[in-house]
Every structure is written in structure tokens, then in C-alpha cells.
C-alpha positions in Angstrom: 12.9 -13.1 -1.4 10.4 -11.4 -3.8 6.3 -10.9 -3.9 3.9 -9.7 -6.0 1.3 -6.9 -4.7 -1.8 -7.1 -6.6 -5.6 -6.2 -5.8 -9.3 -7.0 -6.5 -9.4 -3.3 -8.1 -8.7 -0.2 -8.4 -8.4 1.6 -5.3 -8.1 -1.0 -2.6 -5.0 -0.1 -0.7 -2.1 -2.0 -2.4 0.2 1.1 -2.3 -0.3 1.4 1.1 0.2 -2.2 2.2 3.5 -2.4 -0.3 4.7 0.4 2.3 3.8 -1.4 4.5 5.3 -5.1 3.8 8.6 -2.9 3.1 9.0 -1.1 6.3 7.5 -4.6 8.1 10.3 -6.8 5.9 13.5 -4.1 5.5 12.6 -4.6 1.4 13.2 -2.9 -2.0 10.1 -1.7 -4.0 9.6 -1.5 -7.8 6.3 -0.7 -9.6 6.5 -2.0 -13.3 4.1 0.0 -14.6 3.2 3.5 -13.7 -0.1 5.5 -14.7 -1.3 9.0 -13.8 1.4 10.7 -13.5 0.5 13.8 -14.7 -1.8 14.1 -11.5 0.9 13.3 -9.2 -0.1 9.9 -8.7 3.6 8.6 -8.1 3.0 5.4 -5.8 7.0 4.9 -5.4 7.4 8.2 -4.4 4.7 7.2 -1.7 6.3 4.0 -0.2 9.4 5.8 -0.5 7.9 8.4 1.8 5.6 6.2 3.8 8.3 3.5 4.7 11.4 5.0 4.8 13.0 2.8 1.7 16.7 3.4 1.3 17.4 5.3 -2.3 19.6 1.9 -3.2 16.6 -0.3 -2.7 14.0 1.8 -4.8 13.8 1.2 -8.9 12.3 3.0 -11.4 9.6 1.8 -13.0 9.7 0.3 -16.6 7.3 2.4 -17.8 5.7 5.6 -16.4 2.8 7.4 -18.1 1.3 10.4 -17.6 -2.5 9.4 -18.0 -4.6 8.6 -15.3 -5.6 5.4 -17.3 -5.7 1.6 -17.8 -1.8 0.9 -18.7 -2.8 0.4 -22.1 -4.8 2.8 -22.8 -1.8 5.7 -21.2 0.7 4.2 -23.4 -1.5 4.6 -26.7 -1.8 8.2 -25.7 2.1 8.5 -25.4 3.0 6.5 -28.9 4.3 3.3 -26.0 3.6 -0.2 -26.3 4.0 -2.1 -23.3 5.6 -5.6 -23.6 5.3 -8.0 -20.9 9.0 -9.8 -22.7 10.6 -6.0 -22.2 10.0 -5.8 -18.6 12.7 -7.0 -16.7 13.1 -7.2 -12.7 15.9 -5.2 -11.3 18.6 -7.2 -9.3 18.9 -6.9 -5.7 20.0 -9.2 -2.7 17.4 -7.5 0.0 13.7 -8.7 -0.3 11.9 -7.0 -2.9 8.1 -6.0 -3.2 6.6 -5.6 -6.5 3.2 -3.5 -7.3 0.9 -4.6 -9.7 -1.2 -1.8 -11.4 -4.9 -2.1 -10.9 -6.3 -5.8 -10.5 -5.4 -8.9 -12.3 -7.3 -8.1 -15.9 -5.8 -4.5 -16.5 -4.9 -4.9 -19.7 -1.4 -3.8 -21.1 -1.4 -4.1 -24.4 -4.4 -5.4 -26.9 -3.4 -9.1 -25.8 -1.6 -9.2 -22.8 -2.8 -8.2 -18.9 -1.2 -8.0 -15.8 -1.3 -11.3 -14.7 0.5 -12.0 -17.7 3.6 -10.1 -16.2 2.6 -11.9 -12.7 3.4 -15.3 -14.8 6.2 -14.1 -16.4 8.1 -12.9 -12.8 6.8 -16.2 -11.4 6.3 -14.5 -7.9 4.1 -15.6 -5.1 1.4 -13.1 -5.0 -0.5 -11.3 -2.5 -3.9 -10.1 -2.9 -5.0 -7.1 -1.6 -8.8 -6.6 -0.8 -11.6 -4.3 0.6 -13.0 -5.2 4.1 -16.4 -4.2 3.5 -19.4 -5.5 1.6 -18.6 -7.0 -2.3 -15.5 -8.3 -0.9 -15.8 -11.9 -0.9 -17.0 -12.4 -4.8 -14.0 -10.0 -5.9 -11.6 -11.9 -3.8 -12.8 -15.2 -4.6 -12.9 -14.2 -8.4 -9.0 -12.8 -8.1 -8.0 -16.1 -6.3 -9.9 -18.3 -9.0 -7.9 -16.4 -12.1 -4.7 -16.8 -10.2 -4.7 -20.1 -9.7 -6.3 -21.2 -13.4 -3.4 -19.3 -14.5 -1.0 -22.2 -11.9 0.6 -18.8 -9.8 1.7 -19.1 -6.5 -0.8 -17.5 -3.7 1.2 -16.4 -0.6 -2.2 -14.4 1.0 -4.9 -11.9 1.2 -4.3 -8.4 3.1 -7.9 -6.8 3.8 -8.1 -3.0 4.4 -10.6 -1.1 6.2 -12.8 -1.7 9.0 -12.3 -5.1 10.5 -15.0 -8.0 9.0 -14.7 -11.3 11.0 -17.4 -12.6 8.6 -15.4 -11.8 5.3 -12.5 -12.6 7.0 -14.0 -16.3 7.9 -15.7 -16.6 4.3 -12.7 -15.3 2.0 -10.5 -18.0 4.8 -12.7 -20.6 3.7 -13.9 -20.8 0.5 -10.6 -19.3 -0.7 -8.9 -21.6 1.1 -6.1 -19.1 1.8 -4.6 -17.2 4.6 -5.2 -13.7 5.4 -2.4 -12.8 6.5 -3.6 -9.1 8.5 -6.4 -6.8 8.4 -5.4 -3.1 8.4 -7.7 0.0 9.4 -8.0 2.9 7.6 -5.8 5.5 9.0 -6.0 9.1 8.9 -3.6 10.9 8.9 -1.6 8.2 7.2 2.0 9.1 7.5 5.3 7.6 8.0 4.2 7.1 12.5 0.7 5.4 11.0 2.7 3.1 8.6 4.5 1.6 11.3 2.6 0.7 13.5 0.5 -1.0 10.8 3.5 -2.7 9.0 3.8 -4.4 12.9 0.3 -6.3 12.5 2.6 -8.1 8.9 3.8 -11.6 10.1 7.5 -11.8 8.7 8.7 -12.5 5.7 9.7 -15.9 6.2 6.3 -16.8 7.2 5.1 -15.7 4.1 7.3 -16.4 2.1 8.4 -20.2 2.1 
């Protein structure tokens, strides 16, 4: 089984919660497209080191650039173009979570985006939002451009502080499941990653 990690933005946790649904679900971890290298910004090296993934279930990702830029933008900078047909999915039997690279309209090449890639892997896809105020009209916005585009929606996760009333709104006009809120955590570490990745329902839940 395989899912999609993508966000409402920038910035909104879905390294984290990718460490997260791996330590929760046993899974392999691969990030097609990598920016910011240059300032250390490495987010397989974090799962690896937040969840504990076994080397033979980590993969490289098709492109890694040293830019802390839009996809697009970083490969210009290093002579790349990034094709969405060149990208292929590593093989593995254990379940696999893939990270998206910024939200659903980062662009990765002058035409395509990465929910062009989402449609190509034909993954179910879980959304990863803020908590706080702004929340509801990014998520709702993400959900709507998923599902004009026909992809598979297996769920929000919303980090930071818990929100019953974003929770209930994004629930219902959504018309989706969140499937766990998780709290900011400080220090977040491989302890603090646990005991979030326990509030994940399983994979088979999720997943169907």
C-alpha cells in the first residue's frame, strides 16, 4: 500500500507527519522532488532520523536541488528539467509514503505541477493542513483541485493546536475525514515522533 503526502502550503508539517505515518505504518519513504538543499533542508534525511526507517526502505529522490526554490524554478538554476513521464516510483513490497513538494500548484516545469505527478502515481492522497485560522479556505481549495482533477482523497492530518471548529467545518464541507490532529512539539525528536505517529489510525483504515 502506497499514499501521497501533500499540503495546503509551504510549511505546514508534511515532513513531519510522513515521519510520522512511517513509524505509525512500518513504511518506506521517497520524496520525488527535493529543493533547498544547499541549506540543509534534506526532508528524507529527517524521516529517516525522526522515524527510525530501515536504509532498505528509504529511496533517493528523483531529483534533488540545491535552491531553496519552487521545483522549477531550482532546476532552471542547475541546467534540469523536471519531467513528470521521467519520474518513476521505486519498487518495494512494505507500504510506502510519498512527499509531495510544497502544495498542489507548485509548479515543476513551465506546464506541468505537482498534482500532475499526484495523477500520474495514481495514489490516494492525504492533505496535510494548519490548525489555526486560514485553514478551512486552504483546505477546502486543496480538496476542490484534487478532486476536479478525479484523485483519490484518503484524509486531512491538521497540525498545531487542536481546533474543534476547523476540525467540524473542514469535516463537513469537505466532506472528508480527518484522520488525527497533531500538536506542535518541541523538542521534536525520534521519543516525540512516536508517541504522535500512535494518535495515526492504521493503514488499513486508511487505506482501503
Amino acid at each position: 500500500m502506497k499514499i501521497f503526502v501533500t499540503g495546503t502550503d509551504t510549511g505546514v508539517g508534511k515532513t513531519v507527519v510522513a515521519a510520522c505515518l512511517a513509524r505509525a505504518w512500518q513504511a518506506g519513504y521517497w520524496k520525488p522532488v527535493q529543493t533547498g538543499m544547499v541549506t540543509g533542508d534534506d526532508d528524507t534525511n529527517t524521516v529517516v532520523t525522526l522515524a527510525g526507517v530501515p536504509t532498505d526502505r528509504v529511496f533517493a529522490p528523483a531529483h534533488a536541488l540545491q535552491a531553496p526554490l519552487s521545483p522549477h524554478a531550482a532546476a532552471e538554476l542547475e541546467g534540469i528539467r523536471i519531467t513528470v513521464d521521467a519520474i518513476v516510483p521505486p519498487q518495494t513490497a512494505h507500504p510506502l509514503v510519498v512527499e509531495g513538494a510544497g502544495g498542489l500548484l507548485v509548479p515543476l516545469n513551465d506546464r506541468e505541477f505537482m498534482i500532475d505527478l499526484m495523477a500520474k502515481l495514481a495514489l490516494p492522497i492525504l492533505l496535510v493542513a494548519r490548525s489555526t485560522l486560514g485553514t478551512i479556505n486552504h483546505t477546502l481549495l486543496s480538496l476542490a483541485a484534487l478532486r476536479s482533477r478525479g484523485l483519490p482523497v484518503a484524509g486531512v492530518v491538521l497540525n498545531g493546536p487542536p481546533n474543534a471548529g476547523n476540525r467540524a467545518a473542514i469535516e463537513r464541507f469537505g466532506q472528508v475525514r480527518v484522520l488525527a490532529e497533531l500538536p506542535r512539539v518541541d523538542p521534536l525528536d525520534n521519543a516525540a515522533v512516536e508517541r504522535l505517529a500512535a494518535r495515526i489510525p492504521p493503514l488499513a483504515e486508511v487505506v482501503k
